[in-house]
C-alpha positions, 0 to 999 in steps of 0.5 A, spaced: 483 472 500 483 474 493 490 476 490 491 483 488 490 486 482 496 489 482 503 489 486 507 494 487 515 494 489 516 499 492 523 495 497 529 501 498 524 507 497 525 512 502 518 517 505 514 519 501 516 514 495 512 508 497 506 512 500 506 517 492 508 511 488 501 508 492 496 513 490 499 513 483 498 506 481 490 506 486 488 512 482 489 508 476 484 503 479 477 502 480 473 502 487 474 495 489 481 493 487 486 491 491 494 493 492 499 490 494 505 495 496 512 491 497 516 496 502 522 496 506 522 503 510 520 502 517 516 508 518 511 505 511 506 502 517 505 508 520 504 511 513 500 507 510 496 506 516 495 515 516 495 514 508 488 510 508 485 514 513 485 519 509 484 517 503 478 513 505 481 507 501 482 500 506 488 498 509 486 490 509 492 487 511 500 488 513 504 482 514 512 484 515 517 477 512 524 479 514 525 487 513 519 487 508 513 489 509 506 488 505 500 491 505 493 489 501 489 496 499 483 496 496 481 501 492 475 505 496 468 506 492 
């Protein structure tokens, strides 16, 4: 897979600050960019899975290594 275009660190960030500082860095990419967003609140899979059925843009991947979670999204066109 193709490495993103931009990752954001949003580790230590509390609901909603993952999800807002997200749209922010995807609203200033074109369609078919990739986001990584590194984060630590628990509740952030469920947000972002809400988050990207919302926004039409694609939730790629999410892992989690220890107490982070990682997430790919891609822009949506």
């Amino acid at each position: 897979m193709q490495p993103p275009d931009q990752t954001l660190d949003a580790r230590g960030l509390k609901c909603p600050m993952p999800i807002l500082k997200a749209r922010k860095a995807l609203n200033g990419m074109q369609p078919g960019q990739r986001l990584e967003v590194l984060a630590t609140d628990s509740g952030s899979v469920r947000d972002f899975q809400a988050f990207c059925r919302a926004t039409g843009d694609a939730l790629l991947e999410h892992t989690v290594e220890g107490v982070v979670f990682r997430f790919l999204l891609e822009k949506a066109g």
